[in-house]
N, C-alpha and C positions, 0 to 999 in steps of 0.2 A: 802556201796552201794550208800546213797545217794551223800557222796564226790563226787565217780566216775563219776556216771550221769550228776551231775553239771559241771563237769570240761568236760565231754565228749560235751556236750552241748556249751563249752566256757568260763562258770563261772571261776573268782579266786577264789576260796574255797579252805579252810584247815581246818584241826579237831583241829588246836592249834595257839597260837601268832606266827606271823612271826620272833620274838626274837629266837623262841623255834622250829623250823624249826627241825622236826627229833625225836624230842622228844614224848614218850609217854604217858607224866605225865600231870594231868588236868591245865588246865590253874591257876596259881595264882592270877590272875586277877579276874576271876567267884568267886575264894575263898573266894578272900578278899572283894566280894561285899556279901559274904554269900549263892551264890546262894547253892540250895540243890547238893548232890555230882551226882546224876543221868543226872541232866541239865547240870551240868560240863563237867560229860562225853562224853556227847551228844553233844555237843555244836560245830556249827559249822562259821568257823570264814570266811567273805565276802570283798574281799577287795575291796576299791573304791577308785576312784583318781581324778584329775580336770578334767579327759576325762567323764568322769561317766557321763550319761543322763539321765532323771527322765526316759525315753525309754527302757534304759538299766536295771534298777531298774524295771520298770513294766514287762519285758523279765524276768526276775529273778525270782518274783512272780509268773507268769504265770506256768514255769517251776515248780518252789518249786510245786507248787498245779497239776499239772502234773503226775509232779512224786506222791505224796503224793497218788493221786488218783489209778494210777497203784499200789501201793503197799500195799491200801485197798482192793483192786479188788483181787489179789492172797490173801492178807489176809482171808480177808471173801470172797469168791467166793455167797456166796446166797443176799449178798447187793449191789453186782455191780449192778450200775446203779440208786441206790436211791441217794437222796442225803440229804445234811445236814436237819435235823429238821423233814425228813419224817419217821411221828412215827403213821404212819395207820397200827388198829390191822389187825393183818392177822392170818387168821384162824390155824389151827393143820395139 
């Protein structure tokens, strides 16, 4: 889901090395830095080139936390709307 959005948005994203185009096996690359096999999995690959602008990069960002935010939102439907670090008890 998050691929699609990014690419629907414009992003180059892929779930793997552009070597491994097609392939659904984790990166060997994440492996051999050790990462854990769940990051692996998850891991999502950004390309960038000499056109890239820190612009572009900050578009990126914006998006990731975008999206991230709607898919808190259906997640937990009773937290929409707090945000990071708001940890006021609240009553029963």
């Amino acid at each position: 889901m998050l691929l699609m959005q990014l690419d629907l948005a414009g992003f180059a994203v892929s779930a793997g090395a552009a070597c491994s185009s097609g392939k659904l096996a984790r990166s060997q690359v994440l492996d051999a830095m050790g990462a854990p096999a769940e990051a692996a999995e998850g891991a999502v690959r950004v390309s960038l080139g000499p056109t890239t602008t820190a612009d572009d990069i900050n578009h990126l960002i914006a998006a990731l936390g975008a999206i991230a935010s709607a898919h808190a939102a259906r997640r937990f439907p009773a937290r929409a709307g707090n945000t990071i670090g708001d940890s006021h008890a609240r009553g029963p």
